[in-house]
Backbone as a ProteinNet text record, in pm:
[ID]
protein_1_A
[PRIMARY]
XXXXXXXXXXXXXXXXXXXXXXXXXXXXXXXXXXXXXXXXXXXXXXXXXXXXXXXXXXXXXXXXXXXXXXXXXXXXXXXXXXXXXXXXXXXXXXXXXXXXXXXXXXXXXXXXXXXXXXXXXXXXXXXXXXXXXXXXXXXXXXXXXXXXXXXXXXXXXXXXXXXXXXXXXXXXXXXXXXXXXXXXXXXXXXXXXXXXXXXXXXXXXXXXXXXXXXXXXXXXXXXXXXXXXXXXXXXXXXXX
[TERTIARY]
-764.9	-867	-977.8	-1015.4	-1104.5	-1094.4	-923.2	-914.6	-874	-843.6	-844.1	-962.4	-1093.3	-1205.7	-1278.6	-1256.5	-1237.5	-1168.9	-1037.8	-988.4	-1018.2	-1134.4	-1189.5	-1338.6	-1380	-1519.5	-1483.7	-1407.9	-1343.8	-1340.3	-1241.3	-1171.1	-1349.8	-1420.3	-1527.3	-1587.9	-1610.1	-1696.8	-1694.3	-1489.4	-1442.3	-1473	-1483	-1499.9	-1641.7	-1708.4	-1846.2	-1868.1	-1811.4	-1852.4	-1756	-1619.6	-1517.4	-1535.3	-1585.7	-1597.8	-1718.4	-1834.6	-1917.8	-1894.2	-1803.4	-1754.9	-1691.8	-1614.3	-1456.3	-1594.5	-1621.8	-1773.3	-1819.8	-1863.5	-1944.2	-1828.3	-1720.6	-1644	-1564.8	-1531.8	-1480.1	-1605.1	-1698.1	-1918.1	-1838.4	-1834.4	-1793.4	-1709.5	-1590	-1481.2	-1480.4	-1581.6	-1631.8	-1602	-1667.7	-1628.3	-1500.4	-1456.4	-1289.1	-1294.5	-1257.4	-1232.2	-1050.8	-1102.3	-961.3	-866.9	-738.5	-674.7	-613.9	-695	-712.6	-714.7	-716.8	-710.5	-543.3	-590.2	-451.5	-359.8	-240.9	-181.5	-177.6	-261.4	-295.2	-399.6	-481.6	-599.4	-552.8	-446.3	-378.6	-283.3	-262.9	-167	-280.1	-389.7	-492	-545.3	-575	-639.1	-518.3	-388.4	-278.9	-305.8	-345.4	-335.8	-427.4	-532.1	-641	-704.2	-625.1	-566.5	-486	-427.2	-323.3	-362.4	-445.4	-523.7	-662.9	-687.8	-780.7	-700.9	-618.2	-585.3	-492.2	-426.4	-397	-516	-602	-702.5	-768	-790.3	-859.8	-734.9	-614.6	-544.8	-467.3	-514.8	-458.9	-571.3	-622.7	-755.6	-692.4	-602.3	-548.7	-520	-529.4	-585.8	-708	-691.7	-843.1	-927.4	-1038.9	-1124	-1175.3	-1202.8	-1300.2	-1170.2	-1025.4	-961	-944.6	-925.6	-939.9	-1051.1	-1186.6	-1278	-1246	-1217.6	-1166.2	-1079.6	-1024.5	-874.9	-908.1	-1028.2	-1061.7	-1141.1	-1212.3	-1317.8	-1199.9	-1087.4	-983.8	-939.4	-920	-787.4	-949.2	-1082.5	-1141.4	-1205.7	-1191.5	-1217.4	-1072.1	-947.5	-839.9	-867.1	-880.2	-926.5	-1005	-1135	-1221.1	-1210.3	-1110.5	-1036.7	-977.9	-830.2	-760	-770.8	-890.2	-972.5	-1024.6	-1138.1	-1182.7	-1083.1	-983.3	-850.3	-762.3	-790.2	-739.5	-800.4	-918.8	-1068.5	-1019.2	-981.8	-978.1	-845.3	-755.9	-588.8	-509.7	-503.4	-463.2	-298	-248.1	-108	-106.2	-158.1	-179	-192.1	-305.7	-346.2	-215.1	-148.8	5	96.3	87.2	198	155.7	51.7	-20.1	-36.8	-36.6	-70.3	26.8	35.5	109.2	74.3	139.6	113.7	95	63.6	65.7	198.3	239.8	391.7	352.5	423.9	437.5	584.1	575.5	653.6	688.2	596	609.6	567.2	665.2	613.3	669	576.4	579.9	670.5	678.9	722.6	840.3	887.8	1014.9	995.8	1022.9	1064.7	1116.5	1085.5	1153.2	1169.5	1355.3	1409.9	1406.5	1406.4	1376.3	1303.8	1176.9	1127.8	1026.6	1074.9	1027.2	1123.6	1279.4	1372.8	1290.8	1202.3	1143.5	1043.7	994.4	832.6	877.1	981.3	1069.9	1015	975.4	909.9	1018.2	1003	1132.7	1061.6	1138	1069.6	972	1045.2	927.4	801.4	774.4	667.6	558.7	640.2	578.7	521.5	598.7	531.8	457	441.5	326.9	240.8	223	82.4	72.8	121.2	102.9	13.1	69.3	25.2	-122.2	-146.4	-289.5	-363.5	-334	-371.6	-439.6	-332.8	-379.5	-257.1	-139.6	-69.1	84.2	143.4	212.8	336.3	344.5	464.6	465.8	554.5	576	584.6	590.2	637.3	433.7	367.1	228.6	179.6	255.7	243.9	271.9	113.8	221.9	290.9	146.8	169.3	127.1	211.6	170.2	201.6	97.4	98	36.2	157.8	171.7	47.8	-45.4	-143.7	-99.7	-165.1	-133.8	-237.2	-278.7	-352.1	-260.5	-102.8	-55.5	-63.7	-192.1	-171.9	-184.7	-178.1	-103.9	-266.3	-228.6	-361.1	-219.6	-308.9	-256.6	-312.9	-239	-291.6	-212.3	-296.4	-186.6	-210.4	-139.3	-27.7	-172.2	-220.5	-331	-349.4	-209.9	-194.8	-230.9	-218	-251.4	-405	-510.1	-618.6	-703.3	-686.1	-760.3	-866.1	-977.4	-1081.1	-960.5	-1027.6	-978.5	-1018.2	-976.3	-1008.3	-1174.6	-1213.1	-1327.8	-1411.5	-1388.3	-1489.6	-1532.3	-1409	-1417.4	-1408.7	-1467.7	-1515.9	-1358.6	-1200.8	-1141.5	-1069.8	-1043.9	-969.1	-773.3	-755.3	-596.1	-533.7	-382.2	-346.9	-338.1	-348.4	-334.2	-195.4	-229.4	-57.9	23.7	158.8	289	303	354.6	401.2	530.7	615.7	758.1	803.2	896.2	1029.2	1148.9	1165.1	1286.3	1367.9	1509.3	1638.1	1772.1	1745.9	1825.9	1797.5	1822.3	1799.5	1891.6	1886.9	1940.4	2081.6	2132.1	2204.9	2296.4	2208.2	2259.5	2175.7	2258.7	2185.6	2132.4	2021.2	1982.1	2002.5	2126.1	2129.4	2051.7	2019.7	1913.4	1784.1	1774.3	1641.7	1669.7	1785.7	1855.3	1855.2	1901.4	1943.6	1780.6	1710.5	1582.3	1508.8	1512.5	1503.5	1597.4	1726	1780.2	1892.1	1940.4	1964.1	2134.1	2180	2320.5	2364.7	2486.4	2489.7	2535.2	2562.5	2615.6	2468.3	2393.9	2296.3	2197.3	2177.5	2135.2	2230.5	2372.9	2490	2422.9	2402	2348.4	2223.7	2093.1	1975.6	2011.2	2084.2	2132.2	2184.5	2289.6	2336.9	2223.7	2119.5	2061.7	1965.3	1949.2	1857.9	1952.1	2073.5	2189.6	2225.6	2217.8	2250	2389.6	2485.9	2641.2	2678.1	2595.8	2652.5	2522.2	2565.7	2455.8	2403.3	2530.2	2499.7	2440.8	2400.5	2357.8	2169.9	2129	1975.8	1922.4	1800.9	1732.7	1606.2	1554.5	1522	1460.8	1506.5	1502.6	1376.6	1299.9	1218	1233.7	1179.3	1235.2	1060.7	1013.5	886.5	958	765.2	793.1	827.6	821	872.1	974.9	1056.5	1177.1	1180.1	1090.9	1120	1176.2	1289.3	1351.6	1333.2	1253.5	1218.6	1335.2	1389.3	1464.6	1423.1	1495.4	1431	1543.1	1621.5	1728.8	1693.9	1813.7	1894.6	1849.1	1928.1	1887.3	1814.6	1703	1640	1585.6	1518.2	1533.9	1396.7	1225.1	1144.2	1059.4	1001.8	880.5	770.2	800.8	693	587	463	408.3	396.4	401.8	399.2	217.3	199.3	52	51.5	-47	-34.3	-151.5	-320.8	-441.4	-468.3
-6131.4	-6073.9	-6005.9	-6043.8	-6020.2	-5913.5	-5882.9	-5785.2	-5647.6	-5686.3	-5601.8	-5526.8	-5625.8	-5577.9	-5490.3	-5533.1	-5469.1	-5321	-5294.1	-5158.4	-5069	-5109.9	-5063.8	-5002.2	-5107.4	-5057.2	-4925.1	-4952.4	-4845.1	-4705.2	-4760.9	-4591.7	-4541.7	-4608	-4523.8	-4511	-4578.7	-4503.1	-4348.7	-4365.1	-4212.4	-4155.3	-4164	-4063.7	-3961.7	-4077.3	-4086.9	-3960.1	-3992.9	-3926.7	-3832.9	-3788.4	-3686.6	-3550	-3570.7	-3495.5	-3425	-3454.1	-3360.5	-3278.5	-3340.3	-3265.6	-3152	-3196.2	-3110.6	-3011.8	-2994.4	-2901.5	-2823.5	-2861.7	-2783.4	-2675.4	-2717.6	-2649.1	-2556.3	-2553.4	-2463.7	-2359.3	-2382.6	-2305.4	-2222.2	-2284.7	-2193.8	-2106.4	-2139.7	-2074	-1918.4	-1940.9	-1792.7	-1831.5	-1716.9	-1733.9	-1651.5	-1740.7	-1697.2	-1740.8	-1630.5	-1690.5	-1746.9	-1849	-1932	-1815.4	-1843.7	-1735.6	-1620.5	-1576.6	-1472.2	-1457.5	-1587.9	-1621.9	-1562.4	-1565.1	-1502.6	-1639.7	-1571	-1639.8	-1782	-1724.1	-1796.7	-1886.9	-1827.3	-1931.3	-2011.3	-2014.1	-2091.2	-2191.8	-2165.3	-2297.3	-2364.2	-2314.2	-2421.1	-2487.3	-2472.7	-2540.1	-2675.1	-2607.5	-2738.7	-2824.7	-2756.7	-2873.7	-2913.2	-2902.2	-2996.6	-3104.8	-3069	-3155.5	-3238.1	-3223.3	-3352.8	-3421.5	-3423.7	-3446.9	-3536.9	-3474.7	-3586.8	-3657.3	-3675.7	-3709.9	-3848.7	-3866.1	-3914.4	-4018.8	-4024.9	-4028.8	-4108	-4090.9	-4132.6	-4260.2	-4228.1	-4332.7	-4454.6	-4442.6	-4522.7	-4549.9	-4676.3	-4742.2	-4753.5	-4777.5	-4772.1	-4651.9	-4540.7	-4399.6	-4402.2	-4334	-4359.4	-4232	-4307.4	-4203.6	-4070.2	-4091.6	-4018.3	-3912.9	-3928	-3849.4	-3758.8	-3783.5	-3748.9	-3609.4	-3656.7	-3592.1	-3434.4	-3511.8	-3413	-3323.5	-3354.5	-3268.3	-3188.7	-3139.9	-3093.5	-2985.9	-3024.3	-2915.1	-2862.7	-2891.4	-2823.7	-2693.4	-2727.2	-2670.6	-2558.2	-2608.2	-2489.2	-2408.1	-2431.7	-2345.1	-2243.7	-2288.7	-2224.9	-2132.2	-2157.7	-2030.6	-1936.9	-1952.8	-1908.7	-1799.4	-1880	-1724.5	-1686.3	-1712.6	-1649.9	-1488.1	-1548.3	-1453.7	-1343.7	-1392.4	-1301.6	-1166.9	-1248.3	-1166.7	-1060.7	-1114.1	-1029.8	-910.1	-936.5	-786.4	-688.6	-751.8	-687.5	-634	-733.7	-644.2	-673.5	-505.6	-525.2	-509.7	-507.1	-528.3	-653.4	-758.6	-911.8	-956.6	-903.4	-942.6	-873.6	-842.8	-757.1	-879.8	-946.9	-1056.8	-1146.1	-1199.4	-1322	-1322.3	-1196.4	-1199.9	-1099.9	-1099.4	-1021.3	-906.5	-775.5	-640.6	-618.5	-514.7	-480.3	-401.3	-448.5	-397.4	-330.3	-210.5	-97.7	-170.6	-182.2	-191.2	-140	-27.1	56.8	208.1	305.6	446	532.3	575.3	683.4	666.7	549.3	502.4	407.6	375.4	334.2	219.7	111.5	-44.8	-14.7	-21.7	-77	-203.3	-178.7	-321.2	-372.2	-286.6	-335.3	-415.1	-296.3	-420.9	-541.7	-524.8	-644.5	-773.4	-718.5	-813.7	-892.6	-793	-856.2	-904.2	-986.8	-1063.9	-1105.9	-1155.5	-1218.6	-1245.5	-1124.7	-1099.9	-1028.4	-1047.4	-1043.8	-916.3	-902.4	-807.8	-928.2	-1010.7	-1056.4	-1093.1	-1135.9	-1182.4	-1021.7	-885.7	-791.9	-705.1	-765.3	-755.2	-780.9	-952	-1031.7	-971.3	-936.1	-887	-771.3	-672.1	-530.8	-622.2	-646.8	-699.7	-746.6	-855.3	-911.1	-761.1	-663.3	-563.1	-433.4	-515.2	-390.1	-291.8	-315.6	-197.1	-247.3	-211.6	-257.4	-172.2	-42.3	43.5	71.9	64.8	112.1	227	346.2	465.1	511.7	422.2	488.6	463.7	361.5	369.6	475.7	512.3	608.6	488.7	412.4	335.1	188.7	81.6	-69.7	-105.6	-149.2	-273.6	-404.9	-519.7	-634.7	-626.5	-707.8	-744.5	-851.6	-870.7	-1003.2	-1094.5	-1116.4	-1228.6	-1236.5	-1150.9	-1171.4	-1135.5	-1096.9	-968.4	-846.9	-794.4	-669.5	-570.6	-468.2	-266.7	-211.1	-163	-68	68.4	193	322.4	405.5	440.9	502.9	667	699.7	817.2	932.3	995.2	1063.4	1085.2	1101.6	1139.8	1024.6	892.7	755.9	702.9	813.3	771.7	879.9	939.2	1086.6	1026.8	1105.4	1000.6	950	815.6	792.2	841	745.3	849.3	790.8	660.4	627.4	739.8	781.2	879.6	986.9	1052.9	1105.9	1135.7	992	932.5	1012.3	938.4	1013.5	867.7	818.6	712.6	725.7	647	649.6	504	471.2	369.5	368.4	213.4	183	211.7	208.8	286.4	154.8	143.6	89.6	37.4	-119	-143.5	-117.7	-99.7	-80	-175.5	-170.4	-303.8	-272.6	-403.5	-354.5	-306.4	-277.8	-230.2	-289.4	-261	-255.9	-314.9	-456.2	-532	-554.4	-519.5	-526.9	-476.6	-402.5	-309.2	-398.1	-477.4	-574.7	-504.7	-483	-379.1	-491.2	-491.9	-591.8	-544.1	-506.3	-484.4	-480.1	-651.3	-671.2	-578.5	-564.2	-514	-309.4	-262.7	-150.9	-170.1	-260.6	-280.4	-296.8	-341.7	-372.1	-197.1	-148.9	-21.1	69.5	37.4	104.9	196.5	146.3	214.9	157.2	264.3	167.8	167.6	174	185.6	334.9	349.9	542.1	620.5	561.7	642.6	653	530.4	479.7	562	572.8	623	789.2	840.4	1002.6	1030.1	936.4	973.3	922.6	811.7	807.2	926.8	1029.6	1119.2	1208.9	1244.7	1324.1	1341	1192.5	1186.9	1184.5	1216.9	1223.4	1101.4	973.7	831.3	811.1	785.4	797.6	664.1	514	430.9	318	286.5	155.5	52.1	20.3	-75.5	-41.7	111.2	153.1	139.3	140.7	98.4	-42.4	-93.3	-168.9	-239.6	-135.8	-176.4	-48.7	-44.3	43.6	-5.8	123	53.4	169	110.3	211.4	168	288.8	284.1	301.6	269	341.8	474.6	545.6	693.7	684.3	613.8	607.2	677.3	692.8	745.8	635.6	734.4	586.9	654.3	559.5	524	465.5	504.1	474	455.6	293.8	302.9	220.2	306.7	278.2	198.2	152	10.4	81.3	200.5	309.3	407.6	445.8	589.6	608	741.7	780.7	831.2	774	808.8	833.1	857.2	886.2	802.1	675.1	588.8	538.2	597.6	606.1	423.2	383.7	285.9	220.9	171.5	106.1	-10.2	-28.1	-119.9	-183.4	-134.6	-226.6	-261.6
-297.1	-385.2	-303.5	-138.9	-102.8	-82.1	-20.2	15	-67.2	-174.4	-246.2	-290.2	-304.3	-326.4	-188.8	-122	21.1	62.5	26.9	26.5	-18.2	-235.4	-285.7	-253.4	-167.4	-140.9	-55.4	38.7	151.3	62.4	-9.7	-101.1	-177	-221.1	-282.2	-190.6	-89.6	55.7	112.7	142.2	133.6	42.4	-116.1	-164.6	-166	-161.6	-161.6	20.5	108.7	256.6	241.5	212.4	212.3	160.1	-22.2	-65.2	-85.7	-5.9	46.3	176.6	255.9	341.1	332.7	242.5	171.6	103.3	13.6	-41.9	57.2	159.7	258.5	384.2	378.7	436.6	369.1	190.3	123.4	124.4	118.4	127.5	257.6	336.5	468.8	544.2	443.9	445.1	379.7	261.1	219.2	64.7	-5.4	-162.3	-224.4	-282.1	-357.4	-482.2	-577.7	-684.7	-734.5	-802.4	-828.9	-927.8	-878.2	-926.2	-843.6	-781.8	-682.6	-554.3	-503.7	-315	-311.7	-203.9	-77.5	-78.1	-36.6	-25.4	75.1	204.5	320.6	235.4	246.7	154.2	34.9	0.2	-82.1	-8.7	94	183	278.4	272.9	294.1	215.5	80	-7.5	-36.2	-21.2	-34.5	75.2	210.4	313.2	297.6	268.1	226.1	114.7	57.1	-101.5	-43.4	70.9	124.6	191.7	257.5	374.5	322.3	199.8	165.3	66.7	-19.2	-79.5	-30.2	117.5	193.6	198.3	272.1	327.1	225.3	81.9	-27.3	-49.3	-58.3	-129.3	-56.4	54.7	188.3	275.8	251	358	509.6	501.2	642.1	740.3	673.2	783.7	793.3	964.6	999.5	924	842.8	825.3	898	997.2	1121.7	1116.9	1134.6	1202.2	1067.2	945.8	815.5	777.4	866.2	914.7	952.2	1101	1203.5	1112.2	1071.9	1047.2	936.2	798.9	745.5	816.7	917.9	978.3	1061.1	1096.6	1193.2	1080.1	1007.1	896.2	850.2	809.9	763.8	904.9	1004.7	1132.1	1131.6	1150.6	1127.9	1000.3	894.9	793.5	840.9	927.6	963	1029.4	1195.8	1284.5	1219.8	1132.1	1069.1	926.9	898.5	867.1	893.8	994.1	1068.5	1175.2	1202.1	1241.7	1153.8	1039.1	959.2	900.9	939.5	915.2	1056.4	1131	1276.7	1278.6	1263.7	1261.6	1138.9	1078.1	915.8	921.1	1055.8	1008.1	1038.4	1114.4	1096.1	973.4	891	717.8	651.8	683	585.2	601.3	689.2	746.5	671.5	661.8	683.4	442.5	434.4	260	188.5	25.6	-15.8	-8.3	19.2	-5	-175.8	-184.1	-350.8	-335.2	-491.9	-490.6	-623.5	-638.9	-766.8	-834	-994.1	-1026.5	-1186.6	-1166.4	-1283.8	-1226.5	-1210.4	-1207.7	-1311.3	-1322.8	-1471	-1552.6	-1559.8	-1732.2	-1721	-1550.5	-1524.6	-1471.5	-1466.2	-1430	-1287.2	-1172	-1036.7	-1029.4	-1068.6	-1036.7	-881.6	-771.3	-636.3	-631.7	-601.2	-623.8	-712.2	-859.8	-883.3	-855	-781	-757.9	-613.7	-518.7	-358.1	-407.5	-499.1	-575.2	-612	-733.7	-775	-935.8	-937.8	-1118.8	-1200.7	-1337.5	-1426.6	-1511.4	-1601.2	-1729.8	-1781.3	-1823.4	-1903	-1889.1	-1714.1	-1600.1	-1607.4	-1614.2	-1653.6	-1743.8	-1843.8	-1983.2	-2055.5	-1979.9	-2042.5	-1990.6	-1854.5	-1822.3	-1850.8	-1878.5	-1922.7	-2064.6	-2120.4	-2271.2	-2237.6	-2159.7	-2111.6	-2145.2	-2059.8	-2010.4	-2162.3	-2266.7	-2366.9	-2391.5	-2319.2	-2314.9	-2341.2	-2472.3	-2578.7	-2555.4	-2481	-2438	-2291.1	-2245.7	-2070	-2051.5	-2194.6	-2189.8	-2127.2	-2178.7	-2173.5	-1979.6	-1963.5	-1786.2	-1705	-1598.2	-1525.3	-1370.4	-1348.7	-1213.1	-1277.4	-1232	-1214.1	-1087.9	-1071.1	-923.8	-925.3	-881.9	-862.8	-735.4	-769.6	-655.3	-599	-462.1	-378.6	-488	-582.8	-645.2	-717.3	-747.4	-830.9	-970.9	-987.5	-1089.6	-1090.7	-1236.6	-1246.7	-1266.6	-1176.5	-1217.8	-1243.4	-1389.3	-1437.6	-1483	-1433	-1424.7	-1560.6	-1661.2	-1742.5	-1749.1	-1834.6	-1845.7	-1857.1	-1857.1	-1858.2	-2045.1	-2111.9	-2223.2	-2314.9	-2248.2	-2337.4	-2308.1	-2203.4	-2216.9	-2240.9	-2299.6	-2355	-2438.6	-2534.2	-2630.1	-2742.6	-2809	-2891.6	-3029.2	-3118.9	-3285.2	-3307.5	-3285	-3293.5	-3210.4	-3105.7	-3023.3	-3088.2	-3197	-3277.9	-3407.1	-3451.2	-3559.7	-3673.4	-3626.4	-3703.8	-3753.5	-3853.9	-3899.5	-3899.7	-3875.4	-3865.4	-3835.2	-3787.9	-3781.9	-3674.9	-3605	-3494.3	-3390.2	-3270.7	-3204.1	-3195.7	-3242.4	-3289.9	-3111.7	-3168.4	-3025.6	-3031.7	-2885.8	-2862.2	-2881.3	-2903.1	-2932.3	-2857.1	-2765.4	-2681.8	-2727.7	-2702.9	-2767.5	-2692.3	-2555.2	-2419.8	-2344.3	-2272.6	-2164.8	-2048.7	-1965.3	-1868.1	-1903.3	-1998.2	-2035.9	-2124	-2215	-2318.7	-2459.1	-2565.3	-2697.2	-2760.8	-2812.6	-2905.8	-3037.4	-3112	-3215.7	-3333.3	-3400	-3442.7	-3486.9	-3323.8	-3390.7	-3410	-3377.3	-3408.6	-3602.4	-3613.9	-3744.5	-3836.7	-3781.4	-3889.3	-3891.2	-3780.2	-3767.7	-3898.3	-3938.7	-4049.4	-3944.3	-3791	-3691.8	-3705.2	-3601.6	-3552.7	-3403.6	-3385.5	-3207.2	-3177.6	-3305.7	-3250.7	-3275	-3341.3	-3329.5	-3170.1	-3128.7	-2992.9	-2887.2	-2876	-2810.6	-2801.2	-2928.1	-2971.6	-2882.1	-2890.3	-2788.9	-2666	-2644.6	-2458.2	-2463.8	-2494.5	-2419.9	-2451	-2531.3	-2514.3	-2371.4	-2339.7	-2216	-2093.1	-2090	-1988.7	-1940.8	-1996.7	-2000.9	-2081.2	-1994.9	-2083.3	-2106.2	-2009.3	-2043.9	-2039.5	-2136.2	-2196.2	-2073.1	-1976	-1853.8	-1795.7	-1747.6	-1710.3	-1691.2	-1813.3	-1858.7	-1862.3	-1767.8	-1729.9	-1838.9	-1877	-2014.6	-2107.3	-2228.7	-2329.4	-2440.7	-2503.8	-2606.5	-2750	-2851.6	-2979.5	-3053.3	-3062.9	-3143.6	-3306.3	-3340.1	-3523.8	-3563.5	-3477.9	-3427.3	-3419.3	-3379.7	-3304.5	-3200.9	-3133.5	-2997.9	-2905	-2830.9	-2742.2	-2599	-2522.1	-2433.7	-2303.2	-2216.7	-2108.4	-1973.4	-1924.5	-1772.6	-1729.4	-1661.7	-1548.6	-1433.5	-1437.8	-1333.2	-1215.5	-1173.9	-1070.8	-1083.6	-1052.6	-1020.2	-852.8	-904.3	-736	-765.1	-783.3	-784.1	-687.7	-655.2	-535.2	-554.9	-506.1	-496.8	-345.7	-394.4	-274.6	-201.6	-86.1	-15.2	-74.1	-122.1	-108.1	-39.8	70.5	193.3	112.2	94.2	69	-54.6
[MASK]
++++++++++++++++++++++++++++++++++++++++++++++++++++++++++++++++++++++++++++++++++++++++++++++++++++++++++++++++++++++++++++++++++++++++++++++++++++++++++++++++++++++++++++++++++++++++++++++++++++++++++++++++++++++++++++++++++++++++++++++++

């Protein structure tokens, strides 16, 4: 019993001396908002969550070295940092690049296959974003925080009808059609559509085979929207 009461006093001692430590060295490390740290700065915040967490739940590591090993790990952030202001192909290694994975209106399966983001991982955030068709994208880029800038079509940010005090209905979101060169019938059919009709605008856009398309969308317009498995676009490299 004594000692149980004993291990306890220990563990609130640490908490009590640790986590002002742990406080004053994240202060020093610099300000980050959650969400948004680097990737590096994210495999430190794990080693340090282990390290005290260790440390808090086991009286039998030595405190002091517990110590040590927090001011080690936020000095290591510190150069590592500072190195990365100095050599930016070091900070390219060390964090994610921004990756494009929307140009002018088209899905790069590359690379959202090298990030390991899906349609749907990109949709949701287009959606966060306000933006209900991919046809209205000209550029998306995957940030190293992991989310998504989006640049649209010059034609989808012109004034709106409020600017010019004109009333109308709101713009129709897309509805897939074509996934990964799978037809969603369904929603062909609630449309009043069929597959020869879909078959009729693929060949109009020089698309002969359905497998072919990565993902397809069909407005209240029925405008159908195409973005191939393969294209051959001109996507500029963005390194910062």
């Amino acid at each position: 019993m004594e000692e149980t009461i004993k291990d306890s006093l220990i563990v609130i001692g640490r908490v009590v001396t640790i986590l002002p430590l742990l406080l004053f060295m994240t202060i020093y490390m610099g300000k980050r908002t959650i969400g948004e740290i680097p990737v590096f700065d994210f495999l430190i915040i794990i080693s340090l969550g282990s390290i005290v967490g260790a440390d808090l739940a086991d009286p039998s590591i030595s405190h002091i070295h517990t110590a040590v090993a927090v001011v080690a790990v936020a000095l290591l952030q510190r150069v590592v940092t500072k190195f990365k202001l100095s050599n930016r192909r070091f900070g390219r290694i060390v964090t994610f690049e921004p990756t494009v994975v929307i140009q002018n209106g088209q899905f790069l399966k590359q690379n959202m296959k090298s990030i390991g983001y899906s349609i749907d991982n990109v949709l949701q955030m287009l959606r966060e974003k306000d933006v209900f068709d991919i046809d209205e994208v000209k550029t998306a880029i995957v940030e190293p925080s992991g989310k998504v800038s989006v640049l649209k079509k010059s034609s989808s940010t012109n004034v709106t009808r409020s600017d010019l005090n004109i009333t109308g209905k709101a713009a129709d979101i897309a509805l897939p059609i074509v996934v990964e060169g799978k037809v969603y019938t369904h929603v062909l059919e609630d449309f009043g559509l069929d597959y020869d009709w879909l078959q009729k605008r693929m060949n109009e856009q020089d698309v002969q085979n359905v497998e072919d398309i990565f993902y397809a969308t069909l407005n209240q317009k029925q405008k159908l929207h195409i973005s191939l498995k393969e294209n051959h676009l001109n996507v500029p490299r963005i390194l910062h």
